[in-house]
C-alpha positions as CSV (number, residue, x, y, z in Angstrom):
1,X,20.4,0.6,10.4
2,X,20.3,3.1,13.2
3,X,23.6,4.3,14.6
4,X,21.8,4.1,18.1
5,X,21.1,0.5,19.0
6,X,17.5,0.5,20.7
7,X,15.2,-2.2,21.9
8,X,12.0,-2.3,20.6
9,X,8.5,-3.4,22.8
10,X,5.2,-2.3,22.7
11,X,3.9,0.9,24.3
12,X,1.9,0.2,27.6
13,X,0.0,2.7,29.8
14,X,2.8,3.3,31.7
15,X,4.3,5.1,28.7
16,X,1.7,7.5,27.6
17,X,2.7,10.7,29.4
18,X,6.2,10.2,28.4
19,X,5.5,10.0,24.4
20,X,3.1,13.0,25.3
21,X,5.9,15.1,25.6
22,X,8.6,13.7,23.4
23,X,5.4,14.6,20.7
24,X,5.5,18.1,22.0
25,X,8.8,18.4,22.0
26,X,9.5,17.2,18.6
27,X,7.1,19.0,17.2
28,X,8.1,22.5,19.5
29,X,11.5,21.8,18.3
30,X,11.5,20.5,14.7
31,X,8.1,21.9,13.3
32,X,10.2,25.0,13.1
33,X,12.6,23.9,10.6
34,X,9.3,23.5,7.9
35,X,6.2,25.2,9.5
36,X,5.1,28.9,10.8
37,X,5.0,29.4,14.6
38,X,1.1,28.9,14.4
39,X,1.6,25.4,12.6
40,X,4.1,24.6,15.5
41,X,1.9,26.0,18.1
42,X,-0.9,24.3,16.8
43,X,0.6,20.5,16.5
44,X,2.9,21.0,19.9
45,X,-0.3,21.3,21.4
46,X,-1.9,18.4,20.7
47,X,-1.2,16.1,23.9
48,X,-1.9,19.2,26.0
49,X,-5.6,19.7,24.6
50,X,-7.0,16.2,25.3
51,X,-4.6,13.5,26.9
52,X,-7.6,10.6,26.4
53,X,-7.3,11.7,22.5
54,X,-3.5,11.3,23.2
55,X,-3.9,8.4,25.0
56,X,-6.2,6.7,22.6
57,X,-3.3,7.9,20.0
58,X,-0.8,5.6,21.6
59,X,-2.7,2.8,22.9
60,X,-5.7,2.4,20.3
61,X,-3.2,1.5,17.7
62,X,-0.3,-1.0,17.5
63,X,2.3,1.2,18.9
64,X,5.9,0.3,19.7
65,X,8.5,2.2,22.2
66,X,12.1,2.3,20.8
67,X,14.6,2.6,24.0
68,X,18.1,3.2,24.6
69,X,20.3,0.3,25.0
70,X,23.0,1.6,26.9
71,X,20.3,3.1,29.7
72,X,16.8,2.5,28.7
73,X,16.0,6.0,27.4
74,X,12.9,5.8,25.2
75,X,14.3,7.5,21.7
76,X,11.0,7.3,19.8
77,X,7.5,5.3,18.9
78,X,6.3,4.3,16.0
79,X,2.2,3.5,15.8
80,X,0.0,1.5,13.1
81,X,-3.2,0.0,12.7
82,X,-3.9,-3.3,13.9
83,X,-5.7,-4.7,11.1
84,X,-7.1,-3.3,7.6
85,X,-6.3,-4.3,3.9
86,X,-4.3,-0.9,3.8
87,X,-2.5,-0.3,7.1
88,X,-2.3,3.2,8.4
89,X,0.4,4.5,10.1
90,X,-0.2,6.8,12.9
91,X,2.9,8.3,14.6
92,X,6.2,8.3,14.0
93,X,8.3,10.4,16.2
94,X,12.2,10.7,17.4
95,X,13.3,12.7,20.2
96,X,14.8,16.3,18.5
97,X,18.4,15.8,20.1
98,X,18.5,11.9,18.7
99,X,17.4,12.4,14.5
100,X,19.3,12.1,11.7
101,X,20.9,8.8,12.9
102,X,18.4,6.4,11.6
103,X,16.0,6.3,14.4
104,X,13.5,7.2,12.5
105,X,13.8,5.0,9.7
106,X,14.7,1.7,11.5
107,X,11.2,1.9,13.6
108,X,9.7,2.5,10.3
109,X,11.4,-0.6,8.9
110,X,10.9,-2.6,12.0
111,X,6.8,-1.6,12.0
112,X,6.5,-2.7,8.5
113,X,7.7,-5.8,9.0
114,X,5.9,-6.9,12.0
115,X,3.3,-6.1,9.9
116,X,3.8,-7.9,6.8
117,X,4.7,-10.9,9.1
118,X,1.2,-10.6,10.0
119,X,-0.1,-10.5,6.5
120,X,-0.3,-6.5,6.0
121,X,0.7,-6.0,2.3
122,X,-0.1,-2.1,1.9
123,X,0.3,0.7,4.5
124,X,-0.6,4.0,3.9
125,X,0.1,7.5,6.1
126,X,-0.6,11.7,6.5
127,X,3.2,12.6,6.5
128,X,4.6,16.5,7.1
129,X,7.3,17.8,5.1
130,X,9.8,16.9,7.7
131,X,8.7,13.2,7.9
132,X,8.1,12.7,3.8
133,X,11.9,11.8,2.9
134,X,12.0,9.2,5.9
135,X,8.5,7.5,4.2
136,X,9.9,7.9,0.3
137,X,13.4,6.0,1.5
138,X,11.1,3.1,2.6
139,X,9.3,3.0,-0.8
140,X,6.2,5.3,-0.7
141,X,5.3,7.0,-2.9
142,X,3.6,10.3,-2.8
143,X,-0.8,9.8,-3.7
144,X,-1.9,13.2,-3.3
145,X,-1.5,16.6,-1.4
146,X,-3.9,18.7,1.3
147,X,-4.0,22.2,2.4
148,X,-6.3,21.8,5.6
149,X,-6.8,23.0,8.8
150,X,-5.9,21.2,11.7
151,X,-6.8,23.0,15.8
152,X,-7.6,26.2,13.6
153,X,-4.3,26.5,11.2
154,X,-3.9,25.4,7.4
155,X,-1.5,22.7,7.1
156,X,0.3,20.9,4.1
157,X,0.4,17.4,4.4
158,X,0.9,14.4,2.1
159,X,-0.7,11.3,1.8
160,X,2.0,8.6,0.8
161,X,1.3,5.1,0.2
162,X,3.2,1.8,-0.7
163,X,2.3,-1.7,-2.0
């Protein structure tokens, strides 16, 4: 359980240019601690180099907002498919200043129930070296790895699955 009691509620329009740049900023801020300065260049930018990409990012999937209880502050999001035999999760993001207290892992939790309560029985995701211990502590295991590049720049990502 999070050490940082948040409410949790679905993303709306309204919230799109705010998880733009908590994106940006957790990527600008943590990539560094795993990936080169073109890596973190490359995935800060992504909100920057086509907000209806972004957009569609948040709001084409079943994304959920994690806020503050003491003053509403959005912490995170945390984004999955809407239907599928195999549920893919998209995003899963905490602000830099807030990880390590469970954030990240509660959403998680939280997503993966709302989604078995709708029948999901396997969910699958692309995870980066910072995210993979977060995905393993919830039971996924790893499937396979890929070198590819992503906006121009090699990337190592993992493709982790459960049930």
């Amino acid at each position: 359980m999070s050490s940082i009691p948040f409410h949790w509620r679905p993303a709306t329009p309204a919230d799109v240019e705010l998880l733009a740049g908590l994106y940006a900023d957790a990527a600008a801020r943590l990539g560094p601690l795993v990936y080169t300065p073109e890596q973190v260049e490359a995935w800060a930018g992504v909100p920057g180099r086509d907000a209806c990409a972004f957009r569609r990012y948040v709001l084409g999937q079943d994304t959920w907002v994690a806020e503050r209880v003491d003053d509403f502050a959005v912490v995170g999001f945390c984004g999955i498919d809407f239907e599928g035999q195999t549920r893919e999760l998209h995003s899963l993001y905490v602000r830099p200043s807030l990880t390590r207290h469970g954030i990240g892992s509660e959403m998680l939790a939280r997503t993966l129930q709302r989604a078995g309560s709708a029948g999901a029985r396997r969910f699958a995701a692309w995870v980066t070296p910072f995210s993979r211990a977060v995905f393993e502590r919830a039971g996924f295991v790893l499937a396979r790895t890929v070198v590819e590049p992503y906006a121009g720049v090699m990337f190592e990502r993992y493709r982790v699955e459960r049930g």
